[in-house]
C-alpha positions as CSV (number, residue, x, y, z in Angstrom):
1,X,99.2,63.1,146.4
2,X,100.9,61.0,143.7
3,X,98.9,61.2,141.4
4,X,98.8,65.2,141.2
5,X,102.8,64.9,141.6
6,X,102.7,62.5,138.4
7,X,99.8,64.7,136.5
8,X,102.0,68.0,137.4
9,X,105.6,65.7,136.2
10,X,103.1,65.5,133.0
11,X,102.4,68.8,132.5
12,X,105.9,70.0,132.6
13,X,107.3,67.2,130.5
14,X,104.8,68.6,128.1
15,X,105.4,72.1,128.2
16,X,108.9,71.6,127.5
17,X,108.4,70.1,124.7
18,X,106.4,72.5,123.6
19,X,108.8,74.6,123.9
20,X,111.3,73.1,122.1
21,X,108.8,72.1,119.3
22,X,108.5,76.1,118.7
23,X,112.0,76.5,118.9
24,X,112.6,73.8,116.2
25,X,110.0,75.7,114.2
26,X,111.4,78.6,114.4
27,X,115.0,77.7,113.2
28,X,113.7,75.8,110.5
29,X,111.6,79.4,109.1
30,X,114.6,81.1,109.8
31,X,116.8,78.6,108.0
32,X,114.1,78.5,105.3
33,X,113.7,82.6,104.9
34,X,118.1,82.3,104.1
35,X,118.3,79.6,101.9
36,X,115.4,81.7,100.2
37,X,117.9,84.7,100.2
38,X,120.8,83.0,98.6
39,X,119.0,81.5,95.8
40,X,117.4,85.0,95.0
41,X,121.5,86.7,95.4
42,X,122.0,83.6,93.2
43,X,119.4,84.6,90.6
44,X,120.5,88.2,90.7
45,X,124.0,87.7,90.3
46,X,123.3,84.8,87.5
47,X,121.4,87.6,85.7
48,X,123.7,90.4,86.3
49,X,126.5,88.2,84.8
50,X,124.1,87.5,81.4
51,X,123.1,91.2,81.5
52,X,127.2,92.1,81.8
53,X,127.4,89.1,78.9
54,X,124.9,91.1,76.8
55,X,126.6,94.7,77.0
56,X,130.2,92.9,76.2
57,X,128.4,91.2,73.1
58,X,127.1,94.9,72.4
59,X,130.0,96.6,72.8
60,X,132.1,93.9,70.6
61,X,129.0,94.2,68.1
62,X,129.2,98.2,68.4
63,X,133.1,97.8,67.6
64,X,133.0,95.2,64.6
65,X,130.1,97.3,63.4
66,X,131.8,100.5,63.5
67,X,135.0,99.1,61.4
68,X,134.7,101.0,58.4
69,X,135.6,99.8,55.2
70,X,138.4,100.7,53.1
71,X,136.2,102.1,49.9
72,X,135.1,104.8,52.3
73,X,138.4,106.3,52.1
74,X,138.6,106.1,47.8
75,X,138.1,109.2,46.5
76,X,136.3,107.4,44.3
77,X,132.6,105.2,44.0
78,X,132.9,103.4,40.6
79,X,134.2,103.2,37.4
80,X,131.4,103.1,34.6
81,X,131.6,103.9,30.9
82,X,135.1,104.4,30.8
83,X,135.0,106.9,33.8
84,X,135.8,107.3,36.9
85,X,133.1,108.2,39.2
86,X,133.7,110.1,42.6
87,X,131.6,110.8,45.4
88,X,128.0,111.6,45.8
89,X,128.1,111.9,41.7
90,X,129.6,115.3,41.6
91,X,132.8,114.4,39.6
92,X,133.5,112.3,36.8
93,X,137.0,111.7,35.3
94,X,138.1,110.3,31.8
95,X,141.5,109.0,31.5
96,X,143.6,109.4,28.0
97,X,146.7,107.5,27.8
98,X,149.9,108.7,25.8
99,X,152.5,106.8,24.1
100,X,156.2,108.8,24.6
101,X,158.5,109.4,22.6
102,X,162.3,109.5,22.4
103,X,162.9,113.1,21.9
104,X,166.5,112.6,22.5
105,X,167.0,110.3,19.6
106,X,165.3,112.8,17.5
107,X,167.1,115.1,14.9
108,X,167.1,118.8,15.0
109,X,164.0,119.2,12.9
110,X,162.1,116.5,14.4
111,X,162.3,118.1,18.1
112,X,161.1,121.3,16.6
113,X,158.1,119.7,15.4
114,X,157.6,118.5,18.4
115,X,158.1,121.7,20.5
116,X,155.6,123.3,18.3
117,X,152.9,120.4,18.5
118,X,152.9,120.6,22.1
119,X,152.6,124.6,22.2
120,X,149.9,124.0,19.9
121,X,148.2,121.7,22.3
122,X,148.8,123.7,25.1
123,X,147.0,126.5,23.4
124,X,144.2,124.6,22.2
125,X,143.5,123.5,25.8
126,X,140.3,125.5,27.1
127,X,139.5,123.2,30.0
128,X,141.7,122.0,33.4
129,X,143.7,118.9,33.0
130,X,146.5,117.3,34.8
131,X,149.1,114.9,33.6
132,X,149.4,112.0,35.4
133,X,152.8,109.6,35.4
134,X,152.5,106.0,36.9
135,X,155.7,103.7,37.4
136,X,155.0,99.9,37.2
137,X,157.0,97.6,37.4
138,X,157.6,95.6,33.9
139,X,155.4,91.9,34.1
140,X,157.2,88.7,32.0
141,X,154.9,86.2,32.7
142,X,152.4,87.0,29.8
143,X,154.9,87.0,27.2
144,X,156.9,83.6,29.0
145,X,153.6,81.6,28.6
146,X,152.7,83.5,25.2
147,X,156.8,82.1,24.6
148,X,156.4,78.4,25.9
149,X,153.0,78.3,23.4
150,X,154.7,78.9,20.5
151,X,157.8,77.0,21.8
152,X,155.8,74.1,21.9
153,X,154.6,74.2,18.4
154,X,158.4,75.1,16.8
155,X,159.5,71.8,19.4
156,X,156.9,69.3,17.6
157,X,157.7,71.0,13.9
158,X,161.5,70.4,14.5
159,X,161.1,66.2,15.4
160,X,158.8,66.1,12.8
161,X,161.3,67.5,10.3
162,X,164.1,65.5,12.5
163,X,161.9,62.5,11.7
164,X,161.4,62.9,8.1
165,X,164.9,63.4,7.4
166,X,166.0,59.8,9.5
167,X,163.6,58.6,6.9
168,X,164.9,59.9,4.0
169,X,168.8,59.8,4.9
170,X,168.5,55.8,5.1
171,X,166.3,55.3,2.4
172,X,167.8,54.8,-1.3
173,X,164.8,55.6,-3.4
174,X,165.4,59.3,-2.7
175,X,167.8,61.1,-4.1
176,X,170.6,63.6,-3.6
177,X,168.5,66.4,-3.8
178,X,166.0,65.3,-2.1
179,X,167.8,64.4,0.8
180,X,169.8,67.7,1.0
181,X,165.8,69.9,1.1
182,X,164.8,67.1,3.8
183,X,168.1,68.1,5.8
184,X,168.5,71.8,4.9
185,X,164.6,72.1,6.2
186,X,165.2,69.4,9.4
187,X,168.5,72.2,10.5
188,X,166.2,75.4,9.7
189,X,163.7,74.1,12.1
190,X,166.4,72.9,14.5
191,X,168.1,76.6,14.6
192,X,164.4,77.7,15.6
193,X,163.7,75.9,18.3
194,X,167.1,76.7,19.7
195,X,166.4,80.6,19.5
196,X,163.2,80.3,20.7
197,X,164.9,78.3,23.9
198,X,168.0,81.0,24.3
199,X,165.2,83.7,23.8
200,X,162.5,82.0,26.6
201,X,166.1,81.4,29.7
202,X,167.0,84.8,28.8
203,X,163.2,86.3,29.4
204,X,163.2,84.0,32.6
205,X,166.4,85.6,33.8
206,X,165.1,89.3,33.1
207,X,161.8,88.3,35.1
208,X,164.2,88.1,38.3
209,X,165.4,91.5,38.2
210,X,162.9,93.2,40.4
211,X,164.3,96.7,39.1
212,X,162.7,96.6,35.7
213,X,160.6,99.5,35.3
214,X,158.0,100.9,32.6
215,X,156.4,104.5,32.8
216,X,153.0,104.9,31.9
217,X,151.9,108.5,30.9
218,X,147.7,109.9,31.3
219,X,146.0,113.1,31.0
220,X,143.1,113.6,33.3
221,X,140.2,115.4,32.2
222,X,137.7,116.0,34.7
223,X,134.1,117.2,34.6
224,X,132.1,118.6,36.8
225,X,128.1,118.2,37.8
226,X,127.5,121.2,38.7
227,X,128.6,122.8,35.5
228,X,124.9,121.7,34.7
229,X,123.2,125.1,36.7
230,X,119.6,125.0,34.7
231,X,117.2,122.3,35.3
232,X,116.8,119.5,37.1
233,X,118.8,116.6,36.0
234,X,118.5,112.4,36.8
235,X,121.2,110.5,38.0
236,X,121.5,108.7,34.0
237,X,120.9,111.8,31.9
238,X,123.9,113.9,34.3
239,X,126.5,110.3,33.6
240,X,125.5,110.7,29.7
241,X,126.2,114.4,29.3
242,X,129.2,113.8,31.0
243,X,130.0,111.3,29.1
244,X,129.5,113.4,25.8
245,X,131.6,116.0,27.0
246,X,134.6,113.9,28.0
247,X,134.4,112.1,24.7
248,X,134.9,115.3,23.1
249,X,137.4,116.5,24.9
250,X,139.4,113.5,24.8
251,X,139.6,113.1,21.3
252,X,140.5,116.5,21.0
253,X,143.5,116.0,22.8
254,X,144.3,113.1,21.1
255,X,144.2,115.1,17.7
256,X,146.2,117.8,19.0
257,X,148.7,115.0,20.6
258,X,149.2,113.4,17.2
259,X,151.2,117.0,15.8
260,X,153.9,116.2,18.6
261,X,154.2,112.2,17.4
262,X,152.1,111.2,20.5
263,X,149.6,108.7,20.3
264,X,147.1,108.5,22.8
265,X,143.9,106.6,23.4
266,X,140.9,106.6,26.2
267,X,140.9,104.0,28.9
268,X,138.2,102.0,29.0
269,X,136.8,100.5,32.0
270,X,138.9,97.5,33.0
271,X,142.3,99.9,31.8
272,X,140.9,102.7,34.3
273,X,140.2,99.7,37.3
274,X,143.8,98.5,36.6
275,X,144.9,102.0,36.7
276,X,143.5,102.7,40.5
277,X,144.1,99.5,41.2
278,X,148.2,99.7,40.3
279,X,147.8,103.5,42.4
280,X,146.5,102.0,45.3
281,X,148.5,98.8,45.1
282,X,152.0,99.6,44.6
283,X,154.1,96.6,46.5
284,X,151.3,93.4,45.6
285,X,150.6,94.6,41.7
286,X,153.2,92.8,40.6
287,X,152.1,89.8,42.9
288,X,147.9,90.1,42.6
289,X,147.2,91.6,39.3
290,X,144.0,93.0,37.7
291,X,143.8,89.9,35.8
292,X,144.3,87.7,38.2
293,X,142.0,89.4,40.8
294,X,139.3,89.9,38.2
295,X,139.9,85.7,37.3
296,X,139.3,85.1,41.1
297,X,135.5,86.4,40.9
298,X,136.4,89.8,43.0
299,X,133.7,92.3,42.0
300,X,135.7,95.3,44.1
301,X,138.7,97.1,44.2
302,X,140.5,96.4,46.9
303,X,143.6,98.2,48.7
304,X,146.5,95.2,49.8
305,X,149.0,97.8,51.0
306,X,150.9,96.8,54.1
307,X,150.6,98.8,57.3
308,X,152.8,102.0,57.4
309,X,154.0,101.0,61.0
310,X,155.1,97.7,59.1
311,X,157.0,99.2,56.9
312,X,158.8,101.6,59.9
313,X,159.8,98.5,61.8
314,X,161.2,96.8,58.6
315,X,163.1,99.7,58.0
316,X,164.5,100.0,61.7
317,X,165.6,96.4,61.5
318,X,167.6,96.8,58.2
319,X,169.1,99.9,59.2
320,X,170.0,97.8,62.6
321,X,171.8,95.2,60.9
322,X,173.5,97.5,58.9
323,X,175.0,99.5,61.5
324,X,175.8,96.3,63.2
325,X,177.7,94.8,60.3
326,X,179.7,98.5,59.8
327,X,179.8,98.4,64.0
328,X,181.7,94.5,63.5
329,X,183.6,96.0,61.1
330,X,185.2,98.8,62.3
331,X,186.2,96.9,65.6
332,X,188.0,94.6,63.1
333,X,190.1,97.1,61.8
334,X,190.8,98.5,64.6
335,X,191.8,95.2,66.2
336,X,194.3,94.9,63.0
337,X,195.1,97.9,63.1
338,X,196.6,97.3,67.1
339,X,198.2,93.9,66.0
340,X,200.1,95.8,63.0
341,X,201.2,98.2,65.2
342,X,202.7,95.0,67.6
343,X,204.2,93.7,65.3
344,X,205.9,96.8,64.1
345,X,207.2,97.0,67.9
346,X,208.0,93.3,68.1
347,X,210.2,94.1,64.7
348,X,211.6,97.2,66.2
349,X,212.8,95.5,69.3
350,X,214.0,92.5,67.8
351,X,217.6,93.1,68.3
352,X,217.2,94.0,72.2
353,X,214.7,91.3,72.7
354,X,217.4,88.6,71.2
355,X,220.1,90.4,73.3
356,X,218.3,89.9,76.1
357,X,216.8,86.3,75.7
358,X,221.0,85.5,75.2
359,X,222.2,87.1,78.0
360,X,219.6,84.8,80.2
361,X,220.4,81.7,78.3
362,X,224.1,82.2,79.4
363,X,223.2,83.2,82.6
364,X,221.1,79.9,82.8
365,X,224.3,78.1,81.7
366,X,226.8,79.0,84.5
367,X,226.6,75.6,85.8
368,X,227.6,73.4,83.2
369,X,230.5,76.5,81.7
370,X,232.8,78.4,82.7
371,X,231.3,81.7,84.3
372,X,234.5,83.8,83.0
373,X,233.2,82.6,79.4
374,X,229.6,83.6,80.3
375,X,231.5,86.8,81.6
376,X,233.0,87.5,78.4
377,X,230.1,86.0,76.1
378,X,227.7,88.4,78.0
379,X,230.2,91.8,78.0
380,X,230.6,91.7,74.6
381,X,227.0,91.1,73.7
382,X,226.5,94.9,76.2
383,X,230.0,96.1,74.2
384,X,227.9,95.3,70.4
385,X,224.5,97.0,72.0
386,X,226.6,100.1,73.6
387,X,228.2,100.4,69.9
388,X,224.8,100.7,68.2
389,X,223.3,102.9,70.2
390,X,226.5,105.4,69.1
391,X,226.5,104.6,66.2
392,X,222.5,105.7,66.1
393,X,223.3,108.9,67.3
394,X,225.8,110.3,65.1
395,X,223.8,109.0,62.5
396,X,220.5,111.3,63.8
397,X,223.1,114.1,64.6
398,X,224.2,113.9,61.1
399,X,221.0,114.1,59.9
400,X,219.9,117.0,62.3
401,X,223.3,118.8,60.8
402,X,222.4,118.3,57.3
403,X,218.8,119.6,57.6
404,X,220.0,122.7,59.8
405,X,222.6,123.3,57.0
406,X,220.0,123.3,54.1
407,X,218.2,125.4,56.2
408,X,220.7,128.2,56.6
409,X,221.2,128.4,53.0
410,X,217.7,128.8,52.2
């Protein structure tokens, strides 16, 4: 009887822990199927952020790409044998520039001549062309180092001449003569260098004035591919028959120019680059010129112009400050203007103010005089303003009578 209550003790010990043997097993699946899950959602989301990565570098690689460069918007795709080459070839352009002339300075005669040279070259035109006029602003920095070069030479010729006249001038071998050249050459060498100084401070001062200006005048003469309708033409031999033509024409019109005075000459191809360059480069040409962007290895034409919107809000701001300063100053003058007139009150009262400012002295006084004095003092003060009030009055009615009398008799 024990020993089946012990065996059946057994079995149930043993069943529970079955039991909880399988329950233990299953947690740890189910714990193991989640931890499973969460490093797939990891995975997933891991690759949905580098997939999200990948279209943001896209879409920044789509928008750098699609910035579009500046040449696109030329009208223009080179300059080549002294022309100017636009678009898909179908346009080329030869540039002739003209030196002006003061026609106002001229004499009767002379202007007719001129008048008649230019009909003649209008008359003898059998093509298009347009005249082109291009403002620059005037550059001094060539001519001040082409100045300081030659300035340096005149500067060592007049010490040496400074230096063989010391020589000479202490030296008794020479004579009279001799020593008058040495000195007459030493002060002509000396005058030199001192115009060349004045003339290189006066050329430094004109280069700060901003405002010097310089017109440039060009004819345009255009050609056209398709004026070439029969056969079928290669890229060189269409650029060399245009060339040919424009040549032509060109010195045509610089034939015909020459009968009105006006010399002319074709651009050639660093002249034309300057040209567009100075066009599309109005505010930095005087900064960044050709020369100095050609010296910095740039092999394009570039535009430097500042943002319009840039410009706007410059504008706004200056036009702020100056309707500020007028703003600052009106209110100044009108404060003046109400101080003057407070003054002018302060002088027109004057007399009643002091009147009154006596009268309450002596009634301060009372104490230390006698009050019939203060009495007196103060009556006839009243008494003196009483009297000039009258006398005021007749004066304005005599006035009033003498106008109405000069009226009547009118």
């Amino acid at each position: 009887m024990e020993s089946n209550e012990i065996t059946n003790l057994l079995t149930i010990i043993l069943a529970v822990f079955l039991c909880v043997l399988v329950i233990l097993i299953i947690v740890y699946v189910i714990l193991l199927a989640k931890s499973k899950k969460g490093n797939s959602n990891k995975q997933k989301s891991s690759n949905e952020i580098i997939i999200n990565d990948n279209k943001k570098a896209k879409k920044e690689k789509v928008k750098i790409d699609t910035t579009e460069d500046i040449s696109k918007f030329m009208e223009f795709e080179k300059v080549q044998d002294n022309m100017i080459i636009q678009k898909e070839r179908s346009k080329y352009i030869m540039v002739v520039e003209c030196q002006g002339v003061n026609y106002d300075l001229m004499s009767e005669a002379e202007k007719i001549g001129v008048e008649e040279g230019f009909l003649q070259f209008l008359n003898t035109l059998r093509h298009p062309v347009q005249i082109y006029v291009q403002t620059r602003t005037v550059n001094l920095e060539e001519s001040i180092s082409r100045y300081r070069s030659k300035f340096s030479q005149i500067e060592s010729e007049m010490y040496k001449k400074r230096q063989e006249y010391m020589t000479i001038k202490d030296d008794l071998n020479y004579t009279k003569e001799q020593r008058q050249k040495a000195l007459y050459a030493f002060t002509k060498a000396r005058n030199l260098y001192e115009y060349g100084r004045d003339i290189i401070e006066d050329t430094e001062k004109m280069s700060l004035n901003k405002n010097i200006l310089n017109k440039k005048y060009y004819i345009i003469i255009p050609y056209y591919a398709e004026d070439l309708k029969d056969g079928n033409f290669e890229i060189e031999e269409i650029r060399g028959h245009a060339f040919t033509e424009l040549y032509t024409k060109s010195q045509a019109i610089i034939r015909t120019l020459t009968a009105c005075g006006v010399n002319g000459k074709i651009l050639n191809t660093k002249e034309l680059i300057e040209l567009l360059y100075v066009a599309y480069n109005r505010d930095h040409e005087e900064v960044f010129n050709i020369d100095k962007i050609i010296g910095a290895g740039y092999d394009k034409l570039y535009s430097m112009a500042e943002d319009v919107y840039a410009k706007k809000i410059r504008a706004i701001d200056k036009q702020i400050e100056e309707e500020a300063i007028n703003k600052a100053k009106e209110n100044l003058n009108i404060a003046k203007t109400a101080l003057e007139q407070e003054a002018i009150r302060k002088d027109k009262e004057r007399e009643s103010i002091i009147d009154e400012l006596a009268k309450m002295i002596l009634e301060e006084n009372r104490e230390y005089v006698d009050e019939k004095l203060i009495d007196t003092a103060i009556e006839q003060i009243d008494g003196e303003k009483k009297s000039k009030k009258t006398k005021e009055k007749e004066v304005n009615q005599d006035g009033k009578r003498k106008t109405t009398r000069r009226t009547t008799k009118q």
